[in-house]
C-alpha positions in Angstrom: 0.0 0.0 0.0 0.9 3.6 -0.2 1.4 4.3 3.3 3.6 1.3 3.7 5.8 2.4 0.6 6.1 6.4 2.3 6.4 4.3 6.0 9.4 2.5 4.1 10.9 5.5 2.3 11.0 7.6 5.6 12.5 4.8 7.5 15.3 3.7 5.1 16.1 7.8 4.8 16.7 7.6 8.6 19.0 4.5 8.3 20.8 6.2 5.4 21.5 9.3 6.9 22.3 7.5 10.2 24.4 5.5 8.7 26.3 8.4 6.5 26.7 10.3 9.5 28.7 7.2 11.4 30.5 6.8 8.4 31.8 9.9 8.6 32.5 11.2 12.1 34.5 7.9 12.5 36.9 9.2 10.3 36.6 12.2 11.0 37.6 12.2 14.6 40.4 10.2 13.9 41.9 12.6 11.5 41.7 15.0 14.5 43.0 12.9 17.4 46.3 11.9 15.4 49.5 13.9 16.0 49.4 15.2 12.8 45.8 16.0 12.8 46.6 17.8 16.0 49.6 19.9 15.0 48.1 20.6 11.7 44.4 21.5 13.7 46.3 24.2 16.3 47.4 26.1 13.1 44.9 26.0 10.9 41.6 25.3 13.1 42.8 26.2 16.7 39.0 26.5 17.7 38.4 22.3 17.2 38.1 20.7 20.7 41.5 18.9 20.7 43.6 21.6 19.2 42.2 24.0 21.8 42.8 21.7 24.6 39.1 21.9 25.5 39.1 17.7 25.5 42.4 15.5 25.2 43.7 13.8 22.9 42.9 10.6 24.4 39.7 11.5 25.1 39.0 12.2 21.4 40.6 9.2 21.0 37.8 7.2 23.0 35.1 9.5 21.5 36.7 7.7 18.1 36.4 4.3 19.6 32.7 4.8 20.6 31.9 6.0 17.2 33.6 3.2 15.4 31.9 1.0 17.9 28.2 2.5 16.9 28.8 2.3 13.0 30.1 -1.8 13.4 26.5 -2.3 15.9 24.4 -0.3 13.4 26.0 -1.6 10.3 25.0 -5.3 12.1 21.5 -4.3 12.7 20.7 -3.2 9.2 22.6 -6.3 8.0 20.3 -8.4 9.9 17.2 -6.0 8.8 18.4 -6.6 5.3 19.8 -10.4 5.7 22.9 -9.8 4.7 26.5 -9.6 6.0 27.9 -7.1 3.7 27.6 -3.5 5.8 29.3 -5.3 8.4 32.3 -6.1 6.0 32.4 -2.2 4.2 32.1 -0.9 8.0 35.6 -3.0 9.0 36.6 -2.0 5.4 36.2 1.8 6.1 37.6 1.9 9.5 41.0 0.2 8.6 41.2 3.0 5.9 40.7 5.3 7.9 43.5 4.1 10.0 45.9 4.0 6.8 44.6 7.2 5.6 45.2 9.0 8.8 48.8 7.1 9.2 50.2 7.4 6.0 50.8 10.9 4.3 52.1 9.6 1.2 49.5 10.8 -1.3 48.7 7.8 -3.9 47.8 5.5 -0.4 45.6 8.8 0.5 44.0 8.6 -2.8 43.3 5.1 -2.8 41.9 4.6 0.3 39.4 7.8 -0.6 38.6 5.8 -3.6 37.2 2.8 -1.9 35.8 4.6 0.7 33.5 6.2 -1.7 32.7 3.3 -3.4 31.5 2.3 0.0 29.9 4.4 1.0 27.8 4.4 -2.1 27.4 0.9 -1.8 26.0 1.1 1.0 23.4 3.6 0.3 22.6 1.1 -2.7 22.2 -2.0 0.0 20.1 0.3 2.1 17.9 1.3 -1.6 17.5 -1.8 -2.8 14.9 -2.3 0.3 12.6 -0.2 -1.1 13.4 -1.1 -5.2 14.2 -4.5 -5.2 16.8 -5.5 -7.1 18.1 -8.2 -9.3 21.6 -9.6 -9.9 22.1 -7.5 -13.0 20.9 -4.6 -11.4 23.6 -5.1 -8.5 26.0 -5.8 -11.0 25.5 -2.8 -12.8 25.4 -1.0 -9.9 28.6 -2.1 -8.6 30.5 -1.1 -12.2 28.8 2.1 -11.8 30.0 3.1 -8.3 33.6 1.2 -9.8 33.4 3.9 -12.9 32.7 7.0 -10.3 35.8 6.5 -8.1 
C-alpha cells in the first residue's frame, strides 16, 4: 500500500542518513586525534576541541572508539534488517582506511583509500535502496561497475 511504501521510504532515509553520518564522524575524529591532525588542527583550526585543549587527545581518542563501535553495531542491525553480512564487512573495510589514511601521508595511499571509501559508501546507500526497489543480480551488478566507474 501507499502508506507502507512512504512508512518504508521515511524509515530507510533515517538509516541512510544514520548510517552516512557514522560513516563519517569515524573518520573524522580520527583525523583529528592523530599527531598530525593535531599539529596541523592548532594552526589551521585552533578553535576544534582537541587543538584548543578543551578535551584531550585521548579522550578524542575514546570519543573515536565509541563512534567506530556504533557504526560496526548499526551496520549489524541493518545487515540483519536486510539479511545480509555485507555493511558489516564495508564498516571493518572503512575503518581500517581510515587508519591507513590517517597514518600514511604519502599521497597515492591517501588517494586510494578515498577511492574505496567512496565506493563504499555508495554501496552502501545502494544495499540500504534496494529495500525499497528490489533488485536483481544485474541490477547489482551494474550497480557495482557504476560506483567502480565514479571513483
Amino acid at each position: 500500500s501507499l502508506y507502507d511504501n512512504i512508512y518504508t521510504l521515511i524509515f530507510n532515509f533515517t538509516c541512510n542518513c544514520l548510517l552516512s553520518y557514522l560513516y563519517l564522524i569515524s573518520f573524522i575524529v580520527l583525523g583529528q586525534v592523530t599527531d598530525s591532525g593535531v599539529i596541523e588542527d592548532k594552526t589551521h583550526k585552533p578553535y576544534r576541541p582537541v587543538a584548543s585543549g578543551k578535551i584531550s587527545q585521548k579522550d578524542g581518542f575514546t570519543f573515536w572508539i565509541i563512534y567506530c563501535c556504533l557504526y560496526l553495531l548499526y551496520s549489524i542491525m541493518i545487515d540483519i534488517y536486510i539479511g545480509t553480512r555485507i555493511m558489516l564487512i564495508y564498516a571493518i573495510v572503512w575503518i581500517s582506511f581510515a587508519i591507513i589514511y590517517n597514518k600514511y601521508s604519502i599521497f597515492y595511499v591517501r588517494h586510494l583509500t578515498m577511492s574505496i571509501g567512496y565506493y563504499i559508501s555508495l554501496n552502501q546507500t545502494m544495499q540500504i535502496l534496494s529495500i525499497i526497489i528490489p533488485l536483481s543480480n544485474q541490477d547489482n551488478r551494474v550497480i557495482n561497475y557504476y560506483t567502480l566507474f565514479l571513483v
